[in-house]
N, C-alpha and C positions, 0 to 999 in steps of 0.2 A: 504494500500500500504506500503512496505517497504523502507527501506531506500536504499535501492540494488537497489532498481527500479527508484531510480532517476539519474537522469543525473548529471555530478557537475555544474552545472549551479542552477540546483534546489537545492543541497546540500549547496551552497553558499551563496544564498538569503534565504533558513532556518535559518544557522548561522548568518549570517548578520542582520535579523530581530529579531534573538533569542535576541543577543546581544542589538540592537538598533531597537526598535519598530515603536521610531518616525520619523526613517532616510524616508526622501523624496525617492518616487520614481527615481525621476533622480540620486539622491546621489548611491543610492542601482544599479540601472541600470548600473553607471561608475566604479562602486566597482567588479560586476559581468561583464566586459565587453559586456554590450548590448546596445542597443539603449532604450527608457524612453520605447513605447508603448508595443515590446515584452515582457518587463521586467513587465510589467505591469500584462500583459495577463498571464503569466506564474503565479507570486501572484494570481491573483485573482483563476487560477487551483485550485494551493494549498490550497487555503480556500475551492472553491470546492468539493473538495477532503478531506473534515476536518482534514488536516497534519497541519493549521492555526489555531485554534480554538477560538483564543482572543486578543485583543491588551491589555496592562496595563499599568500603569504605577508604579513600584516599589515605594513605599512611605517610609521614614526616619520614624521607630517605633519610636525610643526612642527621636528625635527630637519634635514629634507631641506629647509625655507625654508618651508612649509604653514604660517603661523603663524596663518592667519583662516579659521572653520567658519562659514557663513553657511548659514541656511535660508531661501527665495525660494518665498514663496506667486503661483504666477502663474495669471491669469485670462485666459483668454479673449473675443474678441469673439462667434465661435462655435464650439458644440461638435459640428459636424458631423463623423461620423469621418472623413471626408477631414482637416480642418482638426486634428484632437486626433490626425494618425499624419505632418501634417507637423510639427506641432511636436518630437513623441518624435523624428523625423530628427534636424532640426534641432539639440536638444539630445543628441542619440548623438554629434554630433562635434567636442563641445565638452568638452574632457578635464577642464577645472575642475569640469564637474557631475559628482558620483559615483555619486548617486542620484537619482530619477527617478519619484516614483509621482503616475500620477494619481486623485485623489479624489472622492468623493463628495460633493457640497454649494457651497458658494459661489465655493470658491478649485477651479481645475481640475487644477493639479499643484503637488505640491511637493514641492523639488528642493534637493539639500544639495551644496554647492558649497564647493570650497576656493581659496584665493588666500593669496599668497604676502602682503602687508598689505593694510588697508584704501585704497590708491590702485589697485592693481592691480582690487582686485573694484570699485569704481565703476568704470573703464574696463572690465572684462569687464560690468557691467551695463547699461551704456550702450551698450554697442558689440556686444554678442551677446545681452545679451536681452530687456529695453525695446524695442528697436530688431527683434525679430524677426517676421515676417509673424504678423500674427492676434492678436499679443496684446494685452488690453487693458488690464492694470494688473499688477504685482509689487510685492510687500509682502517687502521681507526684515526680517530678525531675526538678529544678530550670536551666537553663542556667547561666553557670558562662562567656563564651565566647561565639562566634560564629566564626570558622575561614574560613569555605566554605559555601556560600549557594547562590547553584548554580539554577538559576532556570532553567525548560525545561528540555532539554535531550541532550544527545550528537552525533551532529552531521556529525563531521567530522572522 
């Protein structure tokens, strides 16, 4: 379903929940002008409708020891789908990578990774993914700031 297809009542409680996951029903209900139970009914649609897909809660990296945001351009030797669904394995059980997409063009995936300082990501580099079946080069890029990072999409 697109975003055209909803109503702003559904557009509202998207935003609303984008921003604030754990607002109560009734909170979210008064924000959208409804009453608790339709407001209710409508959320659960959405999840229906997989326009929902998660609740989370954002965690403080560098508060919990997270003090290094590394981006890792990795290439492959080949891009046969066998070889580009073992790599996606391979980096699914590696909990320092958080994100994961692969691309179109030179570099085949790139992959935002955290570590706790720069000694830890050289040994998570060396040791899980330089080091993994197929691939043929990784280019990272350190985070000096982060000034946006917006999660979801935009709804309004």
């Amino acid at each position: 379903m697109s975003l055209s297809a909803l109503d702003d009542i559904d557009r509202a409680i998207l935003a609303l929940l984008q921003e604030d996951g754990r607002m109560s029903n009734v909170e979210l209900a008064r924000r959208v002008g409804l009453t608790a139970p339709p407001c209710l009914r409508r959320v659960r649609a959405l999840e229906d409708q997989g326009l929902i897909s998660a609740y989370h809660a954002a965690l403080n990296g560098p508060a919990l020891g997270y003090t290094i945001t590394v981006f890792a351009m990795v290439s492959l030797k080949s891009q046969a789908e066998h070889d580009l669904k073992t790599f996606e394995d391979h980096v699914a059980t590696l909990p320092e990578v958080r994100e994961c997409h692969m691309l179109n063009g030179e570099i085949d995936f790139i992959l935002k990774v955290v570590a706790r300082d720069l000694q830890s990501f050289q040994t998570f580099l060396t040791t899980h993914l330089t080091s993994a079946p197929n691939v043929e080069s990784v280019k990272t890029s350190l985070t000096i700031r982060t000034s946006k990072n917006e999660p979801g999409v935009p709804v309004r």
